[in-house]
C-alpha angles and dihedrals in degrees: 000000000000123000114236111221093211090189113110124249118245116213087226094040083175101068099065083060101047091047088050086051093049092047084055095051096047084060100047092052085047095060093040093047096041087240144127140238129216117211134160115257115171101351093304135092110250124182112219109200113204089257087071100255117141118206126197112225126213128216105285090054099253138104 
């Protein structure tokens, strides 16, 4: 029996793959650098360290 792929098809299917690459990239210069990323999860800014902690930020863009 076939498998359905039940995700939908982008006109443009490379660019999934090229943001997931840039996301990646963002991380690895982070954590060279000692540095963070902001990036939206779940409607909010949140800052990831390199450790791996993810901080939520308020509205004036601090912690």
């Amino acid at each position: 029996m076939l498998e359905q792929n039940n995700e939908p098809k982008r006109k443009y299917e490379w660019l999934s793959k090229w943001v997931k690459m840039t996301g990646e990239r963002a991380r690895i210069d982070a954590k060279v650098n000692n540095t963070f990323i902001v990036y939206e999860k779940d409607g909010k800014l949140v800052k990831e360290f390199p450790n791996g902690d993810i901080v939520p930020l308020n509205k004036n863009g601090d912690l």
